[in-house]
C-alpha positions as CSV (number, residue, x, y, z in Angstrom):
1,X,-71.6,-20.8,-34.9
2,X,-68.8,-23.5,-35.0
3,X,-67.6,-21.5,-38.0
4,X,-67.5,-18.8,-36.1
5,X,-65.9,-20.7,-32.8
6,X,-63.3,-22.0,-35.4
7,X,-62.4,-18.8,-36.6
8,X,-62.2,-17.4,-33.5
9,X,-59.8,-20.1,-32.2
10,X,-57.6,-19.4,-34.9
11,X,-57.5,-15.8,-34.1
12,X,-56.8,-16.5,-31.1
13,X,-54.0,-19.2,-31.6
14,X,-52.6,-16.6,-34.2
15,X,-52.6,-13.4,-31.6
16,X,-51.1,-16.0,-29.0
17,X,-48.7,-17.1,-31.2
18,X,-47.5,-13.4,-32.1
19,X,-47.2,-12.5,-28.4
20,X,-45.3,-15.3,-27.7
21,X,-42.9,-14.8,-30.2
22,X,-42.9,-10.9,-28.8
23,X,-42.6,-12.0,-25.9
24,X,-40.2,-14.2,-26.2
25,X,-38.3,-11.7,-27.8
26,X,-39.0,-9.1,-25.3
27,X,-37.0,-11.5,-22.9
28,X,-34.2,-12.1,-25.0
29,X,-34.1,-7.8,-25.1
30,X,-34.4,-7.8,-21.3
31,X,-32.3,-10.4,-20.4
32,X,-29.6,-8.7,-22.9
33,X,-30.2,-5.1,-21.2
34,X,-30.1,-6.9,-17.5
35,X,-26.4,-8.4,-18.4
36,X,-25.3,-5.1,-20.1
37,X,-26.5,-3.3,-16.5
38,X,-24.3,-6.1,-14.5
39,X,-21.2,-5.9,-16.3
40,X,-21.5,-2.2,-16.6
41,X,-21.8,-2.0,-12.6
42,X,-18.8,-4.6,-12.5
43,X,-15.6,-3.0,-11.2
44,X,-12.1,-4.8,-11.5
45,X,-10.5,-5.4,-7.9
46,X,-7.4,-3.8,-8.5
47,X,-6.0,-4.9,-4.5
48,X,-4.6,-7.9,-6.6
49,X,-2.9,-6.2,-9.2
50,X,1.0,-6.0,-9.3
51,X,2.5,-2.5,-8.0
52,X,2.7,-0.4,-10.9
53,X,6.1,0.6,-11.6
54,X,7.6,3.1,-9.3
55,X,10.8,5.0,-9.4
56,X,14.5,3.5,-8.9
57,X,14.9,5.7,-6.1
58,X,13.7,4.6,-2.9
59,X,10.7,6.7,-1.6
60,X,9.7,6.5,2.4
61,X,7.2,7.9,4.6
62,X,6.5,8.0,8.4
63,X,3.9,5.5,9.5
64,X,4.3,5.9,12.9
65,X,6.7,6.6,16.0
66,X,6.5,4.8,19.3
67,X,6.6,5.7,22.4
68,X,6.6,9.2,22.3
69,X,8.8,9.7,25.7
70,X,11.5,7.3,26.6
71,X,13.9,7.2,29.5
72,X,17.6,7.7,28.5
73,X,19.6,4.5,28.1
74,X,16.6,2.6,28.9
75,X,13.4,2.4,26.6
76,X,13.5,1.9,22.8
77,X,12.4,4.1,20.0
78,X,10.1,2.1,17.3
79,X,10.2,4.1,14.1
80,X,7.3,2.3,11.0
81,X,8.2,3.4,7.6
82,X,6.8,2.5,4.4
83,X,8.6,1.6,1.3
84,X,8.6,1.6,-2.4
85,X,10.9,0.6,-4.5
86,X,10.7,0.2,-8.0
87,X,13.5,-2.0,-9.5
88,X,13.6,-3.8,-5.4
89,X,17.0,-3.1,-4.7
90,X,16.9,-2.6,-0.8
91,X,18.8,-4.0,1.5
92,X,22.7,-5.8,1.3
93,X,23.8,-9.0,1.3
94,X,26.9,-7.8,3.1
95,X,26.3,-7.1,7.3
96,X,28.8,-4.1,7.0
97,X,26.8,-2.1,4.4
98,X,24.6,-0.2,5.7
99,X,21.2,0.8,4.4
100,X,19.4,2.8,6.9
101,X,20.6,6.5,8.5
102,X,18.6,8.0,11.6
103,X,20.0,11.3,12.6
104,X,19.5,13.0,15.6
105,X,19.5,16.2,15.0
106,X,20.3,17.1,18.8
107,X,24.2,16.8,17.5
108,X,25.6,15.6,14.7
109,X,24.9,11.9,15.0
110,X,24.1,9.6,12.2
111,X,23.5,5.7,13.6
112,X,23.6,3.3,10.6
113,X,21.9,0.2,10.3
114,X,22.1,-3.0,7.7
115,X,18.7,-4.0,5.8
116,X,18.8,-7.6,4.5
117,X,17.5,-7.4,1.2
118,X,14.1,-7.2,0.8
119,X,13.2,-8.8,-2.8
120,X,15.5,-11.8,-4.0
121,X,18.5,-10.6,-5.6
122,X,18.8,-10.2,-9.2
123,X,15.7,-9.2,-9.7
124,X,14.0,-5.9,-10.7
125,X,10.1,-6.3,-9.0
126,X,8.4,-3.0,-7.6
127,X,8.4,-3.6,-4.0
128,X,6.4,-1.7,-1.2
129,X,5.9,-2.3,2.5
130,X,6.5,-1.4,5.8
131,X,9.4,-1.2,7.9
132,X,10.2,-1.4,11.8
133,X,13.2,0.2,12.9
134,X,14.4,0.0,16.3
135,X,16.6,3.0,18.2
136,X,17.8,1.5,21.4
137,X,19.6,3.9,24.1
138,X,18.7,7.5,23.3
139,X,20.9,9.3,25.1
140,X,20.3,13.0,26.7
141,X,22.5,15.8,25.3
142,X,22.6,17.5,28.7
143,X,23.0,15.1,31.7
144,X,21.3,17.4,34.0
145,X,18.1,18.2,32.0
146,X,14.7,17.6,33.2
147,X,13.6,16.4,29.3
148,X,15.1,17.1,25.9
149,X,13.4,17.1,22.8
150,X,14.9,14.8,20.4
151,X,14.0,15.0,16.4
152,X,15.5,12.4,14.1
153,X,15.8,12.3,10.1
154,X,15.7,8.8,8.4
155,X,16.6,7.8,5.0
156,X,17.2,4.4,3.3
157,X,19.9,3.6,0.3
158,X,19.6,0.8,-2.3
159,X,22.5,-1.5,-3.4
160,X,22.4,1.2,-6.6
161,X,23.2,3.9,-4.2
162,X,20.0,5.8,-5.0
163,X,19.2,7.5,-1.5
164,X,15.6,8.1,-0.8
165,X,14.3,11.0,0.6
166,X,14.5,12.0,3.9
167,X,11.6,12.3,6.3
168,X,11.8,13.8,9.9
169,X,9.8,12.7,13.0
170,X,7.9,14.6,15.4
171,X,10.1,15.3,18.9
172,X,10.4,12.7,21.3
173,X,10.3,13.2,24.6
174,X,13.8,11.7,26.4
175,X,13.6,12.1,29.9
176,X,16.4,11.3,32.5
């Protein structure tokens, strides 16, 4: 019987041994198909990554146009407008070049404004933002007008004179 008992425990030591070293290889496979399933669900964050490179000419868009009524020669006019430029060329140096055009289209009025530049100068970095600009004393075409609609266009130009394209706002509201 202690043959047998001997046998048996080296049977046994032998089967434990193989499943161990199945085992044992089993995890390495599992923990080798667990990292492959991470790093395959991994996704880069690409809200760090520089602004891919856009075109020399300025491109805008409206973001947003506040208030929309304002009393004449009273309340200002907030237009938001976002930005991208690819070699960062907006804005002067200079105070007397101007930059920015809003035309009301209620006559033919063009008011000019300066941008500072907005990237450091001598550079060529893709830039992109947002941009306040502020209309101060809307006038009313017809002094004895209740209201007048007033529609404006708005483009920008870069120190390469590349004009953007021009986007137009919804009417505003001027009252007396």
């Amino acid at each position: 019987m202690i043959l047998k008992f001997d046998s048996l425990i080296m049977k046994t030591n032998k089967i434990n041994f193989i499943k161990l070293k199945l085992f044992g290889a089993s995890v390495s496979l599992r923990l080798v198909f667990i990292a492959a399933f991470v790093f395959s669900a991994c996704k880069k964050d690409k809200s760090n990554d520089p602004i891919p490179k856009a075109s020399t000419t300025p491109v805008i868009e409206l973001v947003s146009v506040s208030p929309t009524s304002v009393h004449a020669l009273q309340d200002a006019i907030v237009f938001t407008i976002s930005y991208t430029d690819g070699d960062g060329d907006l804005g002067f140096t200079d105070a007397d070049s101007m930059s920015v055009f809003i035309t009301d289209k209620r006559f033919p009025l063009t008011i000019n404004f300066h941008l500072q530049p907005l990237s450091p100068l001598n550079t060529t970095i893709s830039i992109k933002g947002n941009l306040p600009i502020v209309l101060n004393n809307t006038i009313l075409q017809n002094n004895s007008s209740t209201s007048e609609g007033a529609v404006f266009e708005i483009q920008i130009r870069d120190r390469a004179n590349h004009y953007s394209n021009v986007i137009t706002t919804p009417a505003i509201t001027v009252l007396p």
